[in-house]
VOGU-3710 file (C-alpha; in Angstrom, 3 decimals, decimal comma):
1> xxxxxxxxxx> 0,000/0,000/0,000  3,083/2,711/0,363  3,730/2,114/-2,991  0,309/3,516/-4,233  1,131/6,437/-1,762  2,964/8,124/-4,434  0,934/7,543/-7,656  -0,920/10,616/-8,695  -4,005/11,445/-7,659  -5,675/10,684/-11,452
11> xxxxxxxxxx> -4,167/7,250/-10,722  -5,795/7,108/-7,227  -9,158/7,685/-8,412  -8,891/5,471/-11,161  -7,697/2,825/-8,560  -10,795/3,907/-6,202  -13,088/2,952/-9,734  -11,453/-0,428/-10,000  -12,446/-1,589/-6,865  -15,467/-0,263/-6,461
21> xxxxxxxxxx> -16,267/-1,713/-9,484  -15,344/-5,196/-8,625  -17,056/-4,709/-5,534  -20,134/-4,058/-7,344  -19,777/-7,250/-9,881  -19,359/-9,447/-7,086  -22,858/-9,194/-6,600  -24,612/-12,682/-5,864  -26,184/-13,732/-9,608  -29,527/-15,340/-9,396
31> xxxxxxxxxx> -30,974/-17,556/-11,255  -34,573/-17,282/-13,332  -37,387/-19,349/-13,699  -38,126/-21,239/-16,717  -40,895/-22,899/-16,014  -43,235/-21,031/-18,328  -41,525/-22,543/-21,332  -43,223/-25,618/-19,958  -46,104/-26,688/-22,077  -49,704/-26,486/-21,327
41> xxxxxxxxxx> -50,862/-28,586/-18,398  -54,580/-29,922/-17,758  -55,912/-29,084/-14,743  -55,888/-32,529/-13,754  -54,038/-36,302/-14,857  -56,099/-38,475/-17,529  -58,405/-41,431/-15,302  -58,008/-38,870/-12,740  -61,273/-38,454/-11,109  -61,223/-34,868/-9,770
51> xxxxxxxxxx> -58,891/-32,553/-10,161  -56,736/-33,047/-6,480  -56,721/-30,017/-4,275  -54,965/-31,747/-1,479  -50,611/-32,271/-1,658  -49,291/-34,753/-3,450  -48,046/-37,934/-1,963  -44,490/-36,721/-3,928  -44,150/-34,335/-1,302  -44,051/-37,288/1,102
61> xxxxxxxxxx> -40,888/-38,559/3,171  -39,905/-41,628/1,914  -39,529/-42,799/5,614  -43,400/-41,622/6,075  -44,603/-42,907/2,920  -42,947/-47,001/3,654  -43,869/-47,981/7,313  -42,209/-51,360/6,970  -38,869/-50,919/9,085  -37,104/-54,181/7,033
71> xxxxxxxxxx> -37,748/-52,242/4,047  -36,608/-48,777/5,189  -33,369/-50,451/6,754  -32,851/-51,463/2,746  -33,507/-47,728/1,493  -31,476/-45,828/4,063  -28,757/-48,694/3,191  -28,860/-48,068/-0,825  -29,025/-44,955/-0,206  -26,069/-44,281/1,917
81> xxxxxxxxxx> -23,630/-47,361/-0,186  -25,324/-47,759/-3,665  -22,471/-46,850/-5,941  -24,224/-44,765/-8,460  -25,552/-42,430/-5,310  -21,731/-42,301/-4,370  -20,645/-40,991/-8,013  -23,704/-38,492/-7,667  -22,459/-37,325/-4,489  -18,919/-37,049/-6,462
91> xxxxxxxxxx> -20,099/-35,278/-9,468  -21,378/-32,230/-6,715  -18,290/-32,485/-5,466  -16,523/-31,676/-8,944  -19,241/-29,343/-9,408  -18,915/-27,360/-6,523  -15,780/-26,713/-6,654  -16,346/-25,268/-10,672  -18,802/-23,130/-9,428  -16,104/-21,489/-6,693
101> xxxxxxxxxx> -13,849/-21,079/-9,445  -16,606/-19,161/-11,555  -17,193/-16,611/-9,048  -12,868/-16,289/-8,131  -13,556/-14,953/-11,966  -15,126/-11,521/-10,490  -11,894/-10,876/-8,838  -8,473/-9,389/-10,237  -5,399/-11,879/-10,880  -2,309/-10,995/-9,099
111> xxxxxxxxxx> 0,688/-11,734/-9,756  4,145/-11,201/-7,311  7,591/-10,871/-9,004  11,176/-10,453/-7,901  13,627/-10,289/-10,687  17,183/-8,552/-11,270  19,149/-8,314/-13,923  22,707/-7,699/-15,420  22,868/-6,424/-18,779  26,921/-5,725/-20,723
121> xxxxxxxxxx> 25,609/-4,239/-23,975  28,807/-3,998/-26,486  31,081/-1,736/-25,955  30,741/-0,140/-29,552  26,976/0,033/-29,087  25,192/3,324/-28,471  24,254/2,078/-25,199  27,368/0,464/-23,963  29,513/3,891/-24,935  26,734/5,531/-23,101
131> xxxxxxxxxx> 27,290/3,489/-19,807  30,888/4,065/-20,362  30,587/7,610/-20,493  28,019/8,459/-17,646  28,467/5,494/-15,542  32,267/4,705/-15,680  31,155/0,709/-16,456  29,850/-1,516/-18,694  27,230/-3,174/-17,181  24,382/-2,242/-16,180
141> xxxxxxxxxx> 22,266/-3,814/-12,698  18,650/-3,432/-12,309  16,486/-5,307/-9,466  13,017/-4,972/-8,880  10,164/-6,348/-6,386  6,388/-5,498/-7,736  3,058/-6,560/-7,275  0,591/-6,883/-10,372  -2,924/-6,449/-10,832  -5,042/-7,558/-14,316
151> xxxxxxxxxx> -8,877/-7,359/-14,187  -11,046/-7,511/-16,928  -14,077/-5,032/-16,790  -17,100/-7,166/-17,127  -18,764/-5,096/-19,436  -20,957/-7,226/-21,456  -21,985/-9,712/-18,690  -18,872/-12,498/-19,933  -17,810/-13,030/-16,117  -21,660/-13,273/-15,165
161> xxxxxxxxxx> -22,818/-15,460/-17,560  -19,999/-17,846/-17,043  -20,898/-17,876/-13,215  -24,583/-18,727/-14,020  -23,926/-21,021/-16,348  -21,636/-22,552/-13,280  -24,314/-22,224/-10,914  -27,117/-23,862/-13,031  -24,704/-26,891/-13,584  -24,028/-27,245/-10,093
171> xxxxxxxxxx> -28,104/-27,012/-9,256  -28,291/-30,120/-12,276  -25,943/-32,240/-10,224  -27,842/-31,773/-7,258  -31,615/-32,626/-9,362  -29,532/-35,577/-10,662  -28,869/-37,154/-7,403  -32,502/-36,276/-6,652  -33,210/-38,134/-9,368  -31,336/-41,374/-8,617
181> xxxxxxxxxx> -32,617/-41,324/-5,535  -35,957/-41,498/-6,531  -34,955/-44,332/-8,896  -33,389/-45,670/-6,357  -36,084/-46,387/-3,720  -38,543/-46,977/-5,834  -35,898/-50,266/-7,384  -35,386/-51,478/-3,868  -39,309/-51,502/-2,728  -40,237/-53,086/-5,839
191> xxxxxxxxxx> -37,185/-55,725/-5,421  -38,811/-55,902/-1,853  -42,036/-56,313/-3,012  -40,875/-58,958/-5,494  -39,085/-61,111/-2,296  -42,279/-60,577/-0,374  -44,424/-62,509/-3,622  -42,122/-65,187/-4,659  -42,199/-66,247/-0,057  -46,168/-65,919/-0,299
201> xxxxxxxxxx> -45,524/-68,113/-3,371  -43,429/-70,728/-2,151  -45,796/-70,882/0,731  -49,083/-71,214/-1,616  -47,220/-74,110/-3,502  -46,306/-75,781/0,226  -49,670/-75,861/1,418  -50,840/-77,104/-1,998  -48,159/-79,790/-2,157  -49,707/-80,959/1,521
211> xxxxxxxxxx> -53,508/-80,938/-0,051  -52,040/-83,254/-2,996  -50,345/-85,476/-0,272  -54,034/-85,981/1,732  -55,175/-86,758/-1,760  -52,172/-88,747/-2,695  -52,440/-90,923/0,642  -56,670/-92,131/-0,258  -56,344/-92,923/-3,549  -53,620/-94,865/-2,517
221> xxxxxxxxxx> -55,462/-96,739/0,031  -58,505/-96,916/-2,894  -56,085/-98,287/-5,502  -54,601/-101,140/-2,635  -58,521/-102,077/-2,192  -59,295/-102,153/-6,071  -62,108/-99,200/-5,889  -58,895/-96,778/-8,423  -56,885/-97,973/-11,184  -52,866/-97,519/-11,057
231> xxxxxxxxxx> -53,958/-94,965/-13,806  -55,673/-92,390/-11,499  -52,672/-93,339/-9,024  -50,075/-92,306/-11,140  -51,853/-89,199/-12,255  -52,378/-88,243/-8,558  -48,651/-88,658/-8,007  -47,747/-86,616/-10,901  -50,239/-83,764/-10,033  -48,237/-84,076/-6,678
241> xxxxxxxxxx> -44,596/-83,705/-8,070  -46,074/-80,836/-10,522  -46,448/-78,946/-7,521  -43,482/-80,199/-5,592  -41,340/-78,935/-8,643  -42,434/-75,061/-7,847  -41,223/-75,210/-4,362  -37,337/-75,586/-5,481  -37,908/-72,454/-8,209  -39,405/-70,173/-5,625
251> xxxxxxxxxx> -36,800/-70,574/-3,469  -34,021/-70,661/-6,180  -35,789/-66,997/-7,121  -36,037/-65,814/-3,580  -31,753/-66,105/-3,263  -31,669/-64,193/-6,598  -33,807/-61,405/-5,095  -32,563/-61,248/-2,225  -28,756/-60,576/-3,709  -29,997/-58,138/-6,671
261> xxxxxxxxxx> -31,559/-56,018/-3,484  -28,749/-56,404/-1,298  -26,307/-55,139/-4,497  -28,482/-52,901/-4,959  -28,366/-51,761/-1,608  -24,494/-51,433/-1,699  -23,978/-54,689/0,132  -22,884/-58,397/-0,473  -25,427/-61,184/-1,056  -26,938/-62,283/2,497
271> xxxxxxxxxx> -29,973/-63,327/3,366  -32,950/-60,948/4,286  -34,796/-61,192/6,947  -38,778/-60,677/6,109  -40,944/-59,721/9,175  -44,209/-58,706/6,782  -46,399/-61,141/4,572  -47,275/-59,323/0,867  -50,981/-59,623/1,636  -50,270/-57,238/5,025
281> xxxxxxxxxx> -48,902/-54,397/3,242  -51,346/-51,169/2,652  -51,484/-48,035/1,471  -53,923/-45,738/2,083  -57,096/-46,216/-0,273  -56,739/-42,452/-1,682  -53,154/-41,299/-3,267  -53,220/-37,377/-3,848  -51,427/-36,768/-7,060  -52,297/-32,558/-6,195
291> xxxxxxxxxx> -52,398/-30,867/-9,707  -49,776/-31,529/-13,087  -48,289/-28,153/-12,575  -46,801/-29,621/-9,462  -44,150/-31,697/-11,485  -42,394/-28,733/-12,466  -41,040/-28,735/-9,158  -41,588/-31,878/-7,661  -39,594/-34,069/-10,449  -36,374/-33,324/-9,987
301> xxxxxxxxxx> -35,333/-34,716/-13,646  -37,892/-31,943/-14,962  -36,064/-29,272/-12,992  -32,688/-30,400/-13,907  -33,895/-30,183/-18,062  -35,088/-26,744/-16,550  -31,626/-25,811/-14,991  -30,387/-27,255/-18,455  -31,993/-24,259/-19,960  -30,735/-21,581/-17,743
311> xxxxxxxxxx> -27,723/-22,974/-18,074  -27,685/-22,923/-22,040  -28,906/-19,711/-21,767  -26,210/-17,998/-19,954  -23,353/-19,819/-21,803  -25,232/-18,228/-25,143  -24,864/-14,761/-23,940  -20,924/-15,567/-22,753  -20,616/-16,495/-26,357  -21,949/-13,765/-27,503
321> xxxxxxxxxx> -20,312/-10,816/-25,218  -16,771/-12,900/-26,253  -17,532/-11,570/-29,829  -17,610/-7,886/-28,075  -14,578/-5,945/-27,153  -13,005/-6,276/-23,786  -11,754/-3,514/-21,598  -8,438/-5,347/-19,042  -7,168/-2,701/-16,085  -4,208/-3,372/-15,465
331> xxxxxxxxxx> -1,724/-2,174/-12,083  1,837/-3,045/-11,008  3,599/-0,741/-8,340  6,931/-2,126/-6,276  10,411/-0,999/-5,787  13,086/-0,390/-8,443  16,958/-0,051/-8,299  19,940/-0,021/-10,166  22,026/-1,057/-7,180  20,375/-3,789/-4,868
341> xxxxxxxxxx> 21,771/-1,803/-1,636  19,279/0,961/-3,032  16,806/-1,439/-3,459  14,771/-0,096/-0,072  15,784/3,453/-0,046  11,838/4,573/-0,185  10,603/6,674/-1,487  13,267/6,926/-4,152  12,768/3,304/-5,352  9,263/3,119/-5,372
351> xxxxxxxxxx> 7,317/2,799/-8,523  3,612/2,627/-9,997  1,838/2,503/-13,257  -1,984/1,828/-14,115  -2,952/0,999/-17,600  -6,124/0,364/-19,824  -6,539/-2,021/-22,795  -9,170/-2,498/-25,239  -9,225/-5,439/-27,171  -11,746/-6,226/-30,149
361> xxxxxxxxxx> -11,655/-10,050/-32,022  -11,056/-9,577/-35,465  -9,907/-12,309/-37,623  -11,417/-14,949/-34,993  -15,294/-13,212/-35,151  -16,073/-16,100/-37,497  -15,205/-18,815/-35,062  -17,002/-16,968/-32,277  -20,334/-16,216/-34,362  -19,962/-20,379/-35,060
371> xxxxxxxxxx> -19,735/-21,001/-31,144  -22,257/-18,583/-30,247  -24,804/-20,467/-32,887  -23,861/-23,261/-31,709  -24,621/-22,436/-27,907  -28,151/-20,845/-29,430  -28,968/-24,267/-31,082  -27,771/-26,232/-27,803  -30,264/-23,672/-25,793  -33,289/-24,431/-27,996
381> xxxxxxxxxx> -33,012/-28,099/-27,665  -32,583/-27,580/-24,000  -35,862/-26,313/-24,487  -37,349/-28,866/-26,607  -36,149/-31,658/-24,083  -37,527/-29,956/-20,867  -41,118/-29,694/-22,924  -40,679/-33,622/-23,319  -39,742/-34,173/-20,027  -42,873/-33,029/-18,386
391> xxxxxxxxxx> -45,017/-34,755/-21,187  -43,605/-37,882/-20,439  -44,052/-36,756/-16,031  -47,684/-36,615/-17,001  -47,502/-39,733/-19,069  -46,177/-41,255/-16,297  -48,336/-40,353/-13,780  -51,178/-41,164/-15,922  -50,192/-44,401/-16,699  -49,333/-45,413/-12,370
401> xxxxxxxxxx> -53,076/-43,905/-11,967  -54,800/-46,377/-14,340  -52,433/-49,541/-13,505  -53,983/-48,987/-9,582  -57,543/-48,707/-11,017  -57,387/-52,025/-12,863  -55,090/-53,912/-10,321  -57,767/-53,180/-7,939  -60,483/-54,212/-10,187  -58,522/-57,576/-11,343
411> xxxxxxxxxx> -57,801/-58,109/-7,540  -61,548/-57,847/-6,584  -62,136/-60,574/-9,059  -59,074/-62,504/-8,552  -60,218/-62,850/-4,815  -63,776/-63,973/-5,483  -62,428/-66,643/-7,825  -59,853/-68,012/-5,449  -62,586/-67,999/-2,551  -65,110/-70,101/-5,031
421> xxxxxxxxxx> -62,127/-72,351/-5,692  -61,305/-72,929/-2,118  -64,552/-73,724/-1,221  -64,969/-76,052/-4,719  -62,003/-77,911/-3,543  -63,396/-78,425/-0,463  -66,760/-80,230/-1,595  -64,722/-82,004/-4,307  -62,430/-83,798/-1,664  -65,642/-84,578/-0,028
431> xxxxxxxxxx> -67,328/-85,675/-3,021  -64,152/-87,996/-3,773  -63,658/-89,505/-0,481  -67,556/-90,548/-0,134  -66,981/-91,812/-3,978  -69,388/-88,995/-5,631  -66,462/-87,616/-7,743  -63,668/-88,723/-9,834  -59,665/-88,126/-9,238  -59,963/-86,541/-12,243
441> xxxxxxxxxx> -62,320/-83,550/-10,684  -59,987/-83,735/-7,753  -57,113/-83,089/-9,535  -58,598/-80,091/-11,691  -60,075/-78,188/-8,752  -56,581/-78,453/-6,907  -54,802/-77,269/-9,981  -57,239/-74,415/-10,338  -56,995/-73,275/-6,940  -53,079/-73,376/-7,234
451> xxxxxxxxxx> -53,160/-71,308/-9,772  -55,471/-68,897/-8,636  -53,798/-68,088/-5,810  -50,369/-67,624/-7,483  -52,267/-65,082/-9,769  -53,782/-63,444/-6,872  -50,155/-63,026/-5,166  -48,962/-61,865/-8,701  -51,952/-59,418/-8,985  -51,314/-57,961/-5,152
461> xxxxxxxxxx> -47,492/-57,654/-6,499  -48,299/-55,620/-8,890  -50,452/-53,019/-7,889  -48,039/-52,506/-4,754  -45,768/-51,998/-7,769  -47,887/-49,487/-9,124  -48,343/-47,470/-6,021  -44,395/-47,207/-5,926  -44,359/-46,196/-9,036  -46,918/-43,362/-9,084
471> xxxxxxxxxx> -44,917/-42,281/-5,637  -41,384/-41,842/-7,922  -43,205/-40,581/-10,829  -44,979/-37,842/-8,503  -41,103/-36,625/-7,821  -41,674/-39,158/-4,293  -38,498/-40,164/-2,796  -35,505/-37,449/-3,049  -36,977/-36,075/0,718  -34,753/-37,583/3,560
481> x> -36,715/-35,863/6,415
//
C-alpha cells in the first residue's frame, strides 16, 4: 500500500473505480425461472377423477410414505452405499468446486515478481559507450520487487454469464442425485415387493403340495382295495410332483432377489430377513397426485432439463459478449533499483503505473459467431427436451393412476375366484372320499386353486408396484426428512 502512496491522484481515483467496481460485480447472480416454457398442463391427470386439491403424496418422506422398518433399513442402506448415489455425491463435489472457481472470476489476478538483472551491452553500441561515459562501467544492474494487478471489466456480462452457467450446472448435479434417488427407492421396494411374492408363493405351492399329499395318501389306500386304477394313481402322483417342482424355483428366485436387493443396496449377497407377509402391506385407499403443474417442481429430472436451460442460456450470452470488445485494467507498483543496496531506499525506489486495454476479435469473429450459434442451437433443444420431459411426467403419472384402477379391479375378481375355488375344492375332496367324484375332478379343482392363488399373489405384487411407481413418478423419494 506505500507504494500507491505516491501515484498521482488521477491514478488514485482510477484505482478507487477499479475496486469499487469489482465490488459491485461481485454481486450474488440469481438464477430465473423457466418454467413457463413448460407446455400447457390440464388441470388434472387423464383417469383422474377430480382434479386433487390436497398435496401430493411426492411431497411425502420416503420414511413416512414405507412404514415397513425391514424395508426402510434397505432404502437408508442403498441410499447411503449404492455406488451410483456415491458418483452423484462425487459429481457435486466436482461441481462445486467449478462453481467457486466461476465466481474467483469476479476478482483481479495478481501476480508477485522479484527479478534482477545484469545487462553488458557492447562496448561499440550506443548504449554500452553511453554506460561508459556516464556510468564509468559496462554493465548495467537493475532489481526490482512489484506486485501486479489484471482485471477484466465485465462489461458485457462475460464473467456473469460464465458464473450462471456454473451455478445452473451445479443445481443439475444436485436434481440428478434427486433423481437417482428417486430411482433408487422406488428399485429397492419393488425388489422388496418382489421377495415378499415369490415367499407368499413358495408358501401357496407348500400348502398345496400338503392338499395333494391328503389326496395322494386315499387314492392310494382306494387303488390297494381295487375301488382306483394304477392310472388315477399315477396321475395323482404326478399332479403331486407338478407342484413339488415349484417349491425348489421359488426358493431358487427368492436367493436371486434377495442378492440383486442387497447389491443394490451397496452390500454383499446375504440373506434378508422378512418380518411382513405381501398380503399385510397397505397403502392408504386415496393417493393425492395434487395438480400436473406440481411436477415442475416436484420431479427433480424436470427441474434439472429446466436448470439445463438456464444454463444454455447464460453460456449463449458468454458467447456472444466474447464476440464484443473487452476492456483489461491493469496495475503493477513495487520498488526499483539499479544497485540492490538501493533497493529499499523509499521513497526513491518506489514505482507505480496503471494501464487500460481495449481489445476487439477480429480475424477470430467467425469462429465466435460459429460457437455462439452453436450455444443458441444447444439452448433451444434444451428447451425442446424440458417440454418432453414433463409430457412424459404426465404420461407417467397417468399411466401409475390407471395400472392402480385395474389392479384393484382384477384383484376384486381374482379374490372372489380363489374364494369359489377354495370352497370347490373343499366339496370335491368330499365328493371324492364318499366316492361322488372322480380323481380326475380332484385333480382339476386343486390345480385351479393353485393357480389362482399364485395369480392373486402376482396381482397384489403388482399393484403394490404401481403405487411405488406413481410415488417416484410424482417426484416421491428425493426427501430424507
Amino acid at each position: 500500500m506505500t507504494a500507491f502512496k505516491y501515484i498521482n491522484s488521477k491514478s488514485k481515483l482510477l484505482t478507487v473505480f477499479i475496486l469499487s467496481f469489482v465490488a459491485w460485480s461481485c454481486k450474488t447472480d440469481k438464477l430465473v425461472s423457466n418454467q413457463h416454457l413448460a407446455p400447457n398442463l390440464p388441470e388434472q391427470y387423464r383417469d383422474q377423477a377430480k382434479a386433487s386439491q390436497e398435496t401430493s403424496i411426492g411431497s411425502i418422506p420416503w420414511r413416512d410414505f414405507f412404514k415397513d422398518q425391514v424395508l426402510q433399513t434397505l432404502i437408508d442402506s442403498a441410499i447411503q452405499h449404492n455406488l451410483d448415489m456415491q458418483l452423484a455425491l462425487k459429481n457435486i463435489e466436482a461441481s462445486q468446486l467449478s462453481l467457486k472457481q466461476a465466481k474467483a472470476n469476479y476478482l483481479p489476478t495478481a501476480q508477485l515478481q522479484i527479478r534482477g538483472n545484469s545487462t553488458n551491452p557492447s562496448n561499440n553500441s550506443m548504449n554500452g559507450l553511453s554506460l561508459g561515459q556516464f556510468l564509468g562501467q559496462h554493465h548495467v544492474e537493475d532489481y526490482t520487487a512489484s506486485l501486479g494487478l489484471s482485471w477484466e471489466a465485465d462489461i458485457w456480462g462475460k464473467i456473469k454469464n460464465q458464473n450462471i452457467a456454473a451455478l445452473a450446472s451445479y443445481l443439475q448435479t444436485e436434481e440428478a442425485k434427486k433423481v437417482i434417488q428417486t430411482q433408487l427407492i422406488a428399485q429397492v421396494a419393488q425388489g422388496y415387493y418382489q421377495l415378499l411374492m415369490l415367499y407368499q408363493l413358495r408358501d401357496i405351492a407348500k400348502q398345496n403340495l400338503q392338499l395333494s399329499d391328503t389326496t395322494l395318501r386315499i387314492v392310494q389306500q382306494q387303488y390297494e382295495v381295487g375301488d382306483i386304477t394304477l392310472l388315477a394313481l399315477e396321475q395323482v402322483d404326478a399332479q403331486r410332483l407338478s407342484a413339488a417342482a415349484l417349491i425348489p424355483d421359488f426358493e431358487q428366485q427368492i436367493r436371486i432377489q434377495e442378492n440383486a436387493i442387497q447389491i443394490l443396496s451397496g452390500k454383499l449377497p446375504q440373506e434378508i430377513k422378512i418380518a411382513e407377509k405381501l398380503s399385510n402391506i397397505q397403502f392408504p385407499e386415496k393417493l393425492a397426485t395434487g395438480v400436473p403443474a406440481d411436477l415442475l417442481s416436484h420431479r427433480p429430472d424436470v427441474k434439472q432439463a429446466e436448470l439445463a436451460i438456464t444454463a444454455s442460456q447464460a453460456y449463449q450470452q458468454y458467447a456472444k459478449a466474447r464476440m464484443y470488445p473487452s476492456l483489461v485494467i491493469s496495475a503493477e507498483a513495487g520498488v526499483n533499483a539499479f544497485k540492490a543496496s538501493n533497493w529499499f531506499n523509499l521513497p526513491a525506489s518506489l514505482f507505480g503505473a496503471i494501464t487500460g486495454s481495449i481489445t476487439q476479435p477480429i480475424l477470430q469473429r467467425k469462429e465466435l459467431k460459429t460457437q455462439y450459434e452453436l450455444a443458441r442451437v444447444e439452448q433451444e433443444k434444451n428447451v425442446l427436451i424440458f417440454k418432453q420431459k414433463v409430457i412424459s411426467a404426465a404420461g407417467e403419472v397417468s399411466d401409475a393412476l390407471i395400472s392402480i384402477q385395474k389392479l384393484k379391479e382384477k384383484q376384486k375378481i381374482t379374490s372372489d375366484r380363489t374364494t369359489r375355488l377354495k370352497e370347490a375344492t373343499k366339496h370335491a375332496n368330499l365328493l371324492f372320499e364318499t366316492g361322488m367324484a372322480t380323481y380326475l375332478e380332484v385333480i382339476t379343482a386343486q390345480s385351479n386353486i393353485l393357480q389362482s392363488e399364485l395369480e392373486l399373489a402376482q396381482v397384489k405384487k403388482a399393484e403394490l408396484s404401481a403405487v411405488v411407481d406413481l410415488y417416484r413418478s410424482l417426484g416421491g423419494g428425493w426427501s430424507n426428512n
